[in-house]
Every structure is written in C-alpha cells, then in structure tokens.
C-alpha positions as CSV (number, residue, x, y, z in Angstrom):
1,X,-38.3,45.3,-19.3
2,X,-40.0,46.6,-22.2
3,X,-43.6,45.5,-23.4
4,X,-42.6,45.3,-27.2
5,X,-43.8,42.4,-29.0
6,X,-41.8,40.3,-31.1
7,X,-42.2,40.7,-34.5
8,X,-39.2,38.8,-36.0
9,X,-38.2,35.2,-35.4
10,X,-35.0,33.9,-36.9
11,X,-33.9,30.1,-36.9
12,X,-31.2,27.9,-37.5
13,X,-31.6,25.1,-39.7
14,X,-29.4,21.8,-38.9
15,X,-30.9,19.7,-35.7
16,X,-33.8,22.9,-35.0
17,X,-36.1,22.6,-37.8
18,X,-34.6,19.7,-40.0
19,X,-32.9,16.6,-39.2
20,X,-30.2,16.4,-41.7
21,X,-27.2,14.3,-39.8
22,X,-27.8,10.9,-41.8
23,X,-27.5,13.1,-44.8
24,X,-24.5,14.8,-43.5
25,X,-22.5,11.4,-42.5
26,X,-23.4,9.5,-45.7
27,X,-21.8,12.5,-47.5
28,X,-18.6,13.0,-45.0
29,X,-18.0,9.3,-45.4
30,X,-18.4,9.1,-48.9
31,X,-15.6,12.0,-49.4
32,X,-13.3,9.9,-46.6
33,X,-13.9,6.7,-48.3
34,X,-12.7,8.4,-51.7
35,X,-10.0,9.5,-50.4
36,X,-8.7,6.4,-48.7
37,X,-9.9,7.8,-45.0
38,X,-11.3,5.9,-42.7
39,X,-15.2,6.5,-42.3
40,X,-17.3,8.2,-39.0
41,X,-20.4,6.7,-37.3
42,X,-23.1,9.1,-36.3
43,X,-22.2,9.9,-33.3
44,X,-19.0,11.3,-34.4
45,X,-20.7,13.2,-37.2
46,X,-22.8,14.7,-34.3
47,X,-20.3,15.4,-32.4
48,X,-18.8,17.3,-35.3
49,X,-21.2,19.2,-36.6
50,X,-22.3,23.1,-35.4
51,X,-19.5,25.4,-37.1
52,X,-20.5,24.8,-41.1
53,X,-19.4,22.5,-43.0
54,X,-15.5,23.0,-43.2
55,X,-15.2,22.5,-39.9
56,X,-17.0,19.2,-39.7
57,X,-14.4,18.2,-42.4
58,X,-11.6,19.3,-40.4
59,X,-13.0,17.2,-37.6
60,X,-13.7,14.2,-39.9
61,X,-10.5,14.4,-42.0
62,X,-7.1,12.9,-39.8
63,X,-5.1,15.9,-39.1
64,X,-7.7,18.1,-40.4
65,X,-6.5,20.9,-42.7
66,X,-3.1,19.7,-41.9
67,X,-3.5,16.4,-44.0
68,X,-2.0,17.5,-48.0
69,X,-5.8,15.5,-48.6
70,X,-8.1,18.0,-47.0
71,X,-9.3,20.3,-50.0
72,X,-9.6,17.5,-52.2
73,X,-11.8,15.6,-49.7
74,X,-13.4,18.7,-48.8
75,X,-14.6,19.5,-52.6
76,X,-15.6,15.7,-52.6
77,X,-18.2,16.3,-49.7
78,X,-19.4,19.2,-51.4
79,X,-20.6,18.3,-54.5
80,X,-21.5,15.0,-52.7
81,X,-24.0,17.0,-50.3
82,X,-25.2,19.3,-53.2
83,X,-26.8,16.4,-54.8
84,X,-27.6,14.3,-51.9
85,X,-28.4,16.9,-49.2
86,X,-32.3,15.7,-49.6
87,X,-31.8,11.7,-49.1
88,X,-33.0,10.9,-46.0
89,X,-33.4,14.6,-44.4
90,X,-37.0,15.5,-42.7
91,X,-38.3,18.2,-40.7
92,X,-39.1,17.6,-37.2
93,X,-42.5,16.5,-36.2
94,X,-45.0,19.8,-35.4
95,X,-42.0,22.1,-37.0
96,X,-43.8,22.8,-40.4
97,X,-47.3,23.1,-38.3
98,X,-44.9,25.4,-36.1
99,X,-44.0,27.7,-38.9
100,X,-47.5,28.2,-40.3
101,X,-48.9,29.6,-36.9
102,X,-46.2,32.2,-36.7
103,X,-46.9,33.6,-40.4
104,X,-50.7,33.8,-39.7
105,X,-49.9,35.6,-36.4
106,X,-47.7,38.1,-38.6
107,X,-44.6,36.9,-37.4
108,X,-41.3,37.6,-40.3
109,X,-39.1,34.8,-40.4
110,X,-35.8,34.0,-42.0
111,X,-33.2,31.2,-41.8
112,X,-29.8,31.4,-41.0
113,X,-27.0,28.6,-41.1
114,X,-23.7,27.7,-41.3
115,X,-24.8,24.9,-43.7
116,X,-23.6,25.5,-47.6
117,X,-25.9,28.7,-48.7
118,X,-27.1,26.6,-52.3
119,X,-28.1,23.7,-49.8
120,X,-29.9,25.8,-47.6
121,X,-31.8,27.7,-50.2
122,X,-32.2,24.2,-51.9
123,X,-34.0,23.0,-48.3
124,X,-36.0,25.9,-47.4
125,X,-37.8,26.0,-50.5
126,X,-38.3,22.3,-50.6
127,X,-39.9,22.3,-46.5
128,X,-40.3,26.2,-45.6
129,X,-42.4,28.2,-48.1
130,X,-43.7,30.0,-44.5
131,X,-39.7,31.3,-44.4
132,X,-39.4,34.2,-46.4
133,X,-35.6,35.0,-46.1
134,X,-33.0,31.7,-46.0
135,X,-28.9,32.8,-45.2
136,X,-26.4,29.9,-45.3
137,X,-22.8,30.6,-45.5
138,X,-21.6,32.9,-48.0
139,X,-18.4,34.3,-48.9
140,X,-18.7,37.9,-48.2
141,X,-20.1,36.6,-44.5
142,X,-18.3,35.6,-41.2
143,X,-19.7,32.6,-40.2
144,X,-21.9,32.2,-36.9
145,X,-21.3,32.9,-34.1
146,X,-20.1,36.0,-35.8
147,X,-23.6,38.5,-36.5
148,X,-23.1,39.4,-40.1
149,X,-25.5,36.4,-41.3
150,X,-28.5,37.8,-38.8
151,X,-27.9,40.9,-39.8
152,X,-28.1,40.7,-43.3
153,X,-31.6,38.5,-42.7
154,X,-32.7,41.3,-40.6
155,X,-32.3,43.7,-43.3
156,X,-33.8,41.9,-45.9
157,X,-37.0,41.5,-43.4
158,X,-36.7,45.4,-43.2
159,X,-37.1,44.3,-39.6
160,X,-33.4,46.2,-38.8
161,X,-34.7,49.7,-37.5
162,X,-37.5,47.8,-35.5
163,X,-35.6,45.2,-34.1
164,X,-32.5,47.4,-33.0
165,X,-34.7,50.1,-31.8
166,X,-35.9,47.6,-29.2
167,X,-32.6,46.1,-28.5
168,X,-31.3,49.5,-27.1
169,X,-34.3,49.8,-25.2
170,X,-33.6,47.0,-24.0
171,X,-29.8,47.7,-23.4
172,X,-31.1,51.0,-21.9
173,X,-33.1,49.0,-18.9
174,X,-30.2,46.9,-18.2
175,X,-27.8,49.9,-18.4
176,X,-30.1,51.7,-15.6
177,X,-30.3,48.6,-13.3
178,X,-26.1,48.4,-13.4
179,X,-26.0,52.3,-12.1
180,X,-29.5,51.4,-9.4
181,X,-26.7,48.5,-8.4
182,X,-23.6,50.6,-8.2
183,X,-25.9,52.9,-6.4
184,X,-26.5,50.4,-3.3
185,X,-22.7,49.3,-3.5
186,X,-21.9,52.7,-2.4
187,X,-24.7,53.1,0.2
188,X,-23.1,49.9,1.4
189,X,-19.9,51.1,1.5
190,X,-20.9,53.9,3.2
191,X,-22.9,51.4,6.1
192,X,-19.6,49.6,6.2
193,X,-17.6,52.7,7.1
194,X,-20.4,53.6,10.0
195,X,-20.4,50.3,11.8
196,X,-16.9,49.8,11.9
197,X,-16.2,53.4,13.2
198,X,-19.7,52.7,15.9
199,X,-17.8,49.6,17.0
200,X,-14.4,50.7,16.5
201,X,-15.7,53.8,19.2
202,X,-17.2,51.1,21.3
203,X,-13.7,49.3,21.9
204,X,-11.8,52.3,22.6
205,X,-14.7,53.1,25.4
206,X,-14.5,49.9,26.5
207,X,-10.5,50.1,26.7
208,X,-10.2,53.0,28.5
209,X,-12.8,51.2,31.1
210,X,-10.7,48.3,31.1
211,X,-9.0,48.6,34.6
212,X,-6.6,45.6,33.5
213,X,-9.5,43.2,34.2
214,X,-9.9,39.5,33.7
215,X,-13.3,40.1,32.2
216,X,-13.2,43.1,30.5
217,X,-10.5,41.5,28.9
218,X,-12.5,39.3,28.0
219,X,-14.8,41.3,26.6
220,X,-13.0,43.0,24.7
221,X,-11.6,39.7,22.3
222,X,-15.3,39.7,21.9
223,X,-15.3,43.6,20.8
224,X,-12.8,42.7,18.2
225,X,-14.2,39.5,16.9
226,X,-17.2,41.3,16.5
227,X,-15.4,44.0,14.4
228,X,-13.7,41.5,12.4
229,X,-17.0,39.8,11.7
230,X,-19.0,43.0,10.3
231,X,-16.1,44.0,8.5
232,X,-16.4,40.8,6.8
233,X,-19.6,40.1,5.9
234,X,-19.9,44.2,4.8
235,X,-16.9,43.3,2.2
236,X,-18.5,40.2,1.6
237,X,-21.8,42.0,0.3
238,X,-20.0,44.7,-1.3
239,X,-18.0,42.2,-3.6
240,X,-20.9,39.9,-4.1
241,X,-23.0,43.3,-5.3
242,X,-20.0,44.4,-7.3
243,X,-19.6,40.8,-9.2
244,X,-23.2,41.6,-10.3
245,X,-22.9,44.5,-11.6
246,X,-19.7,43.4,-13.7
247,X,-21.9,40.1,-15.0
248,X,-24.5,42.6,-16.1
249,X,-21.6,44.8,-18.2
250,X,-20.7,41.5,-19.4
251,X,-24.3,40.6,-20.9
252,X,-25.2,43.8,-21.9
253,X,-22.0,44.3,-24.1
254,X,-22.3,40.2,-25.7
C-alpha cells in the first residue's frame, strides 16, 4: 500500500475526546421531567446516544416522534444542553496532552459530531485550542454516518486535494489486487477443467480394462470418488477465492 503519510486527523467528539454523558442525561431528564415523562438512568442515555441529539430524544421520549410531546420536549433539551452542556463534562485523561503532540508534529485537525453545532463550537474552544476546524450538526448537512460533515472539515483544512489524491491511490492498490485475484480464479478454473478431464481419461481407461471384475470394480468406485473429491475441493477454492474478491469490491466501494 502506499508510503504516504498522514497529514490530517479528524475526530469525533462525544465519548472520544470528551466525556459528556452525565451532561447529556441531566439535560434529557430535565426535558422528560418537564414534560411529565418519566426519567432515564445512564445507562440508557448510553445506550441512546451516537446518532445526534434528536435521535437520543426519540429514544428517550415514549413513542418517540410519535408522542404529540416530542418537539416540545425536544426544544426543552435543547436550550437545556445550550446552557448546561459544560456542567460536569471533562476531557479524557492524556487527550489534551494527545492533541498537542499531533499539532507540533504538523498534523491538521478538525472535529466533527453529531452533537448540536453551537455546543460543539462552545466545547472545542473551551478544551481544544490544538483543533483548528470543529463541525457539529448543521442544517445544510446530512448527519454522520453520511460524509458531508468530513468533507466540509476537509475542505476548510484545505487538506481535500491531498487527502483524496491518496484515497484513490489507495483505491487504485485495492482495485489491482481484485483483478491479481480474479486472475488466479481463472487459472484455477482452468486447473479444475485439467484434473477432472486427467481423471475423467483415467476411468474410461480403466473401464475399458474392466473385464467385468470384482476388483476393478472396485477400483473404479474409487476412480469416481476421487473425481468427485477434486471436483469439490477445486469449486470449493474457486468460491472461497471468488467471495474474496467480492468483499474487496465491497470495501473499496464503502
């Protein structure tokens, strides 16, 4: 693969460099307590969190965006967590340490989260000054897992021609190690077809010997086992090496 270094490191924010959840859970249960809901522990909240904030409200909220309270619970949380987003977060021991290393080594760096964009401009520049570029969810964006959020921070690294430029290198190995791979699938193919006409000539030597004898009989259940078996285990490599290729398309298109 290539030799390129990495020039460009891009994080996300919740539970990689900041531990926001008790923030997050005070806040959800504060809307769900205003509204008459009934409260989450932690480990829910946990379990909610990942997809921005909506959706841990649709996960908190009973019926989610079904229930006729969602929005109003929703807009509670969010002017809840614009004020309170800074109670009790912290950034993980050795992250900020972390951070400064890369910048002295040249590395860029940039945000980008799910979390409410005002919050997570509001944290970075509170625990990040190392970060220079800090994306949280924006209208005009598709959320992640989408790409539009990385590639907005890669542009405004100016870090896009550089980065891409390697990814299709990149893409370019993988693409020549699918056709080196469909290359050996058909020089097994080919082996396949020689050993089953080599044994297939075999029997029909060994059948016109026969002489309706016990043993060559015999002999000749072995003949065909033995074709049946290399037959097999020739489809079974052929498939297996196939299945490979396919899970390298896969990758290489995701």
């Amino acid at each position: 693969m290539s030799d390129t270094k990495l020039t460009t490191v891009i994080f996300d924010l919740d539970g990689t460099l900041l531990d926001t959840l008790e923030d997050l859970k005070n806040a959800t249960n504060y809307a769900l307590k205003t509204c008459g809901m009934p409260e989450r522990t932690l480990e829910e909240v946990r379990r909610f969190v990942g997809n921005g904030v909506k959706q841990l409200m649709c996960r908190a909220v009973p019926g989610g965006e079904d229930n006729p309270q969602f929005e109003r619970a929703f807009d509670i949380f969010k002017e809840y967590y614009g004020v309170h987003c800074n109670d009790t977060t912290k950034a993980y021991d050795g992250i900020p340490e972390l951070l400064q290393e890369l910048k002295n080594n040249g590395y860029a760096m940039a945000i980008v989260s799910n979390k409410i964009d005002s919050a997570v401009q509001d944290l970075n520049n509170r625990y990040f000054s190392q970060v220079e570029i800090a994306i949280g969810d924006r209208e005009n964006l598709r959320r992640k897992p989408q790409p539009d959020s990385v590639f907005l921070a890669l542009e405004e690294l100016g870090r896009t021609k550089t980065v891409f430029n390697s990814l299709n290198y990149e893409i370019g190995e993988v693409g020549s190690a699918v056709d080196n791979i469909r290359g050996e699938i058909d020089k097994l193919n080919d082996l396949k077809t020689d050993v089953l006409n080599a044994v297939q000539n075999l029997a029909a030597i060994a059948e016109q010997n026969a002489a309706n004898t016990q043993e060559t009989s015999a002999s000749m259940q072995e003949i065909r086992q033995i074709v049946s078996e290399c037959s097999g285990e020739v489809d079974g490599i052929v498939n297996t090496s196939k299945g490979l290729a396919q899970n390298i398309e896969v990758f290489t298109l995701e």
